[in-house]
C-alpha positions as CSV (number, residue, x, y, z in Angstrom):
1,X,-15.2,4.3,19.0
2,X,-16.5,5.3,15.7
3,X,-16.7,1.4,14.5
4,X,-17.1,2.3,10.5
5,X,-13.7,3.6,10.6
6,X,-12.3,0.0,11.3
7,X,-14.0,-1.8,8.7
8,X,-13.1,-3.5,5.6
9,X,-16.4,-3.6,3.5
10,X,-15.6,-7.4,2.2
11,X,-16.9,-8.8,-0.8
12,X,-15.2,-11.7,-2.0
13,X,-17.5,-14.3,-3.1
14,X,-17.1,-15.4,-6.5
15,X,-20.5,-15.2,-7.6
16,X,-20.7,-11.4,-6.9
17,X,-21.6,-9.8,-9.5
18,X,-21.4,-5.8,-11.4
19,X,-24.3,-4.8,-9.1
20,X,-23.2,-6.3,-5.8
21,X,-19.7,-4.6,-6.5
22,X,-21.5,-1.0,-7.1
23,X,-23.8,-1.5,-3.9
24,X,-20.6,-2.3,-1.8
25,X,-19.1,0.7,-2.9
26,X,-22.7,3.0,-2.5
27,X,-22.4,1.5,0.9
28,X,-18.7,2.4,1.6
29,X,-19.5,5.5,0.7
30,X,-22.7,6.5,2.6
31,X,-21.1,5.2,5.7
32,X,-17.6,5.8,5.1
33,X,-15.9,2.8,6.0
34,X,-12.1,2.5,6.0
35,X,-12.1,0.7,2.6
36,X,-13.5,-2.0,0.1
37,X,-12.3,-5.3,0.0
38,X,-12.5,-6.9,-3.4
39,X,-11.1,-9.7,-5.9
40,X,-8.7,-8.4,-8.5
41,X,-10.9,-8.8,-11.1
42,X,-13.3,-6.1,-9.5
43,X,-10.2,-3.8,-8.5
44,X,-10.8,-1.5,-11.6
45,X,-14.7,-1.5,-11.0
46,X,-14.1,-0.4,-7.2
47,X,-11.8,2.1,-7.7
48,X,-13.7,3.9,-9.9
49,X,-17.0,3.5,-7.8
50,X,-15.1,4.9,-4.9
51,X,-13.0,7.8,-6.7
52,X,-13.1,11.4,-5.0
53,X,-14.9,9.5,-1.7
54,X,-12.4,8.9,1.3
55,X,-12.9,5.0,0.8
56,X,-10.1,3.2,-0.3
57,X,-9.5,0.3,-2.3
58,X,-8.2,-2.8,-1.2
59,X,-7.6,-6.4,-3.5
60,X,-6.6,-9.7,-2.7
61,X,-3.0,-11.7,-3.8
62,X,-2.8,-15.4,-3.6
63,X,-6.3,-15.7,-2.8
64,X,-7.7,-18.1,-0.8
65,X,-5.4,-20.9,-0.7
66,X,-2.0,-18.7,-0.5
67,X,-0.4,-21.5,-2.9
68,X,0.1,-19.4,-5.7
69,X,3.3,-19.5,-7.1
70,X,5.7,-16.7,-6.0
71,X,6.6,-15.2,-9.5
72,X,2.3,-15.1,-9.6
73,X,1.7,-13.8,-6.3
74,X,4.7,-10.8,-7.6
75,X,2.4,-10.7,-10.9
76,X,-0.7,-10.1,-9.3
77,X,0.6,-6.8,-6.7
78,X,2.4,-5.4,-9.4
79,X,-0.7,-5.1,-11.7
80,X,-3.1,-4.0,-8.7
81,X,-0.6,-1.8,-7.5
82,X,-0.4,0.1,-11.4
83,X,-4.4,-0.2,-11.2
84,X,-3.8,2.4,-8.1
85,X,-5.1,0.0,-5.4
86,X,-4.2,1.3,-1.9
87,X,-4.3,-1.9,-0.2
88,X,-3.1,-6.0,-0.9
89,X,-4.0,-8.7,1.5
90,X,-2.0,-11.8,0.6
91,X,-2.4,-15.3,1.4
92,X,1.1,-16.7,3.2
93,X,2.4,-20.0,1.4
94,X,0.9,-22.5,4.4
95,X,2.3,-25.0,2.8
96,X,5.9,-23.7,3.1
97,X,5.1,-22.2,6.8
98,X,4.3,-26.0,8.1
99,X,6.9,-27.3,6.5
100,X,9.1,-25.1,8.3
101,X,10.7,-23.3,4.9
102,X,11.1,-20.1,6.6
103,X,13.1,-18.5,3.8
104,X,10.7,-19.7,1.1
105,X,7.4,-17.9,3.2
106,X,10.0,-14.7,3.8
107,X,10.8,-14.1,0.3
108,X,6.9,-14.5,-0.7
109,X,5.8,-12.3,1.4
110,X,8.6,-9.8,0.5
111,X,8.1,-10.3,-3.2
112,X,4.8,-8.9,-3.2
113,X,5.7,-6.1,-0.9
114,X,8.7,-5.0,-3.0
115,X,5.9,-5.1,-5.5
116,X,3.8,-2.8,-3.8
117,X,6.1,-0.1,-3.4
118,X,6.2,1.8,0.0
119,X,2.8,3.8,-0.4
120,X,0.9,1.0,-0.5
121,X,-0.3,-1.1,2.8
122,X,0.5,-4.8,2.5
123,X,-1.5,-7.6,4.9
124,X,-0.5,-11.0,5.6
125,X,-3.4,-13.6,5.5
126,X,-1.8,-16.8,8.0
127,X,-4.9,-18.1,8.3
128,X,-4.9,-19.1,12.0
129,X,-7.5,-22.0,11.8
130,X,-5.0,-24.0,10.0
131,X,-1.8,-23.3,12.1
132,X,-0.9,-24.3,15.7
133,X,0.1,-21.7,18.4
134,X,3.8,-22.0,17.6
135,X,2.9,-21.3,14.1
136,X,0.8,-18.3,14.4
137,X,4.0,-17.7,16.3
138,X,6.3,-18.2,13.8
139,X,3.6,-16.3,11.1
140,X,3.7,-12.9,12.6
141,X,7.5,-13.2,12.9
142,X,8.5,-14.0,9.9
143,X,5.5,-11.6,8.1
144,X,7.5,-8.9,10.3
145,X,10.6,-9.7,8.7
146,X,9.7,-9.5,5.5
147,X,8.4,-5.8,5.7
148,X,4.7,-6.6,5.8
149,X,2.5,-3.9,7.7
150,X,-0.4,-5.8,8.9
151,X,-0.9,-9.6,10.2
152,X,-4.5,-10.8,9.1
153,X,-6.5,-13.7,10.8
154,X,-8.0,-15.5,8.2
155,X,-9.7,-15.5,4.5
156,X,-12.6,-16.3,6.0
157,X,-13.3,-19.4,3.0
158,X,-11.3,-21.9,5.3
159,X,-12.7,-24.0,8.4
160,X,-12.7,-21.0,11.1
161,X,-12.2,-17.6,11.1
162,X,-10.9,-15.2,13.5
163,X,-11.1,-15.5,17.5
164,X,-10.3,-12.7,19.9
165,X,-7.5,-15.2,21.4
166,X,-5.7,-15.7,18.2
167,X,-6.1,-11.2,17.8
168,X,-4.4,-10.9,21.7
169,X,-1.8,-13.8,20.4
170,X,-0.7,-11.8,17.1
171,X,-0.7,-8.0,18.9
172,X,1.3,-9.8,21.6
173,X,3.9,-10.8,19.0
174,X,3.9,-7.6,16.5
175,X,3.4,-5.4,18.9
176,X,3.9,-1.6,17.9
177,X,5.8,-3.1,14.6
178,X,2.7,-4.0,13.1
179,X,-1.0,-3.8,12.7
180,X,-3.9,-6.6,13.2
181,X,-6.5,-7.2,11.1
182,X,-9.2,-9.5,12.2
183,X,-11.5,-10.9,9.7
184,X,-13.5,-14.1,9.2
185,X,-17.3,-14.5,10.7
186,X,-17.6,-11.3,12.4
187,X,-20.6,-10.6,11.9
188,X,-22.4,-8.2,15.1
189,X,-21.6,-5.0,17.0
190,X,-20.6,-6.7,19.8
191,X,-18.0,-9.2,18.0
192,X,-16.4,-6.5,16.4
193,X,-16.1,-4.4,19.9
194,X,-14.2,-7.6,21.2
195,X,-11.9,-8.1,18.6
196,X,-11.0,-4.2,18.2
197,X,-10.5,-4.6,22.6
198,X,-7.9,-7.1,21.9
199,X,-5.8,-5.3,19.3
200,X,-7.2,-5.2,15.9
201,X,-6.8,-2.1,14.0
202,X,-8.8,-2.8,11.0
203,X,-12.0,-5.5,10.7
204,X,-12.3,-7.4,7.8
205,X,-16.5,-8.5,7.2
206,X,-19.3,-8.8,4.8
207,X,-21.6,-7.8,7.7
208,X,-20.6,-4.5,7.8
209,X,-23.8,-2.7,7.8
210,X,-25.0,-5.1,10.9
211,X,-22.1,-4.4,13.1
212,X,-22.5,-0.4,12.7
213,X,-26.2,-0.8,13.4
214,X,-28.1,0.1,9.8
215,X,-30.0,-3.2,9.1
C-alpha cells in the first residue's frame, strides 16, 4: 500500500501563510501525494506551485460551517472550478440535514456539482461528529443523490473528527457508488492503515509527512 497515494496534503488553517502554502506544495511534490488541500484564497497560489507535477489541487466550498448560502456555495465552485482546481470538498448545510429538509441539502449539494462540471471530483463534508447514526445515514444518501463522488468525515475544525466506525458506516451505505474520504485527526501510519482497511479511498491530514514515515 503505497500510503502517499491516499493523501490529501491539508492545510487549512487560517493563519497559513505564502510560505506555508509553497512548503505544502514542495512537500506534495517530493513525495507525490494525491493532492493539496487548500482555502480558496490559496487556490491560485497552489496551482501554480504544483503545475507540471502529478499533484493536484483541491479547495474548499462552504468551509467550515457548511452554512453558506446556496447561491454562495454555487459562487464559490464556479470561480475555483475557472481557476482550474481539480477537486471541491463542500460543507453539507447541517442545519437543513437535522431539520430533515432533504430537498434543501439535495439541491446544495447539486448546485455546486452542476458547478463543477463533470471533470471535476466533488466531496461531501457531513461532518459526522455532529450527526447521529441515522443521519450519517441519511448524509451519504442523499449526497449520492445529488451526484456527489465522494462522502467526507469531517472538516476536522468541529468537536471530533473521523473514526474508522463512522468510515465502515459510510462505505456500507455508498458502496461502489461512491468514494470515502476520511479526514480529521489522523495523524500516524498506523491510523491512516485503519481507516484506508475500512474503506477510505483518499485521507484527508496535515500530518502527512508523519503517517508516510519522513519526520
Amino acid at each position: 500500500m503505497e500510503l502517499a497515494r491516499y493523501i490529501d496534503h491539508t492545510l487549512l488553517n487560517p493563519e497559513a501563510t505564502k510560505r506555508d502554502l509553497v512548503r505544502l506544495c514542495m512537500e506534495a511534490k517530493e513525495h507525490v501525494f494525491f493532492s493539496v488541500c487548500v482555502n480558496p484564497t490559496n487556490a491560485a497560489l497552489a496551482l501554480r506551485e504544483t503545475s507540471g507535477s502529478e499533484v493536484r489541487v483541491c479547495s474548499v466550498v462552504g468551509f467550515p460551517l457548511g452554512a453558506s448560502k446556496f447561491e454562495t456555495k454555487r459562487y464559490e465552485a464556479t470561480e475555483l472550478s475557472k481557476l482550474g482546481v481539480h477537486e471541491l470538498d463542500m460543507v453539507m448545510n447541517i442545519g437543513a440535514l437535522k431539520s430533515g429538509d432533504w430537498d434543501e441539502v439535495v439541491s446544495d449539494i447539486h448546485g455546486v456539482v452542476e458547478a463543477a462540471g463533470p471533470n471535476r471530483v466533488v466531496k461531501v463534508i457531513i461532518e459526522t461528529c455532529l450527526l447521529t447514526m441515522q443521519e450519517k445515514v441519511r448524509a451519504c444518501e442523499l449526497s449520492m443523490k445529488a451526484g456527489a463522488n465522494f462522502v467526507k468525515t469531517s472538516t476536522g475544525f468541529s468537536t471530533a473528527g473521523a473514526t474508522v466506525d463512522d468510515v465502515k458506516l459510510m462505505k456500507r451505505i455508498v458502496g461502489g457508488s461512491m468514494k470515502v474520504k476520511a479526514a480529521g485527526g489522523i495523524r500516524t501510519t498506523e491510523q491512516a492503515r485503519k481507516m484506508i482497511d475500512a474503506g477510505a479511498d483518499r485521507i484527508g491530514t496535515s500530518r502527512s509527512l508523519a503517517i508516510i514515515g519522513n519526520v
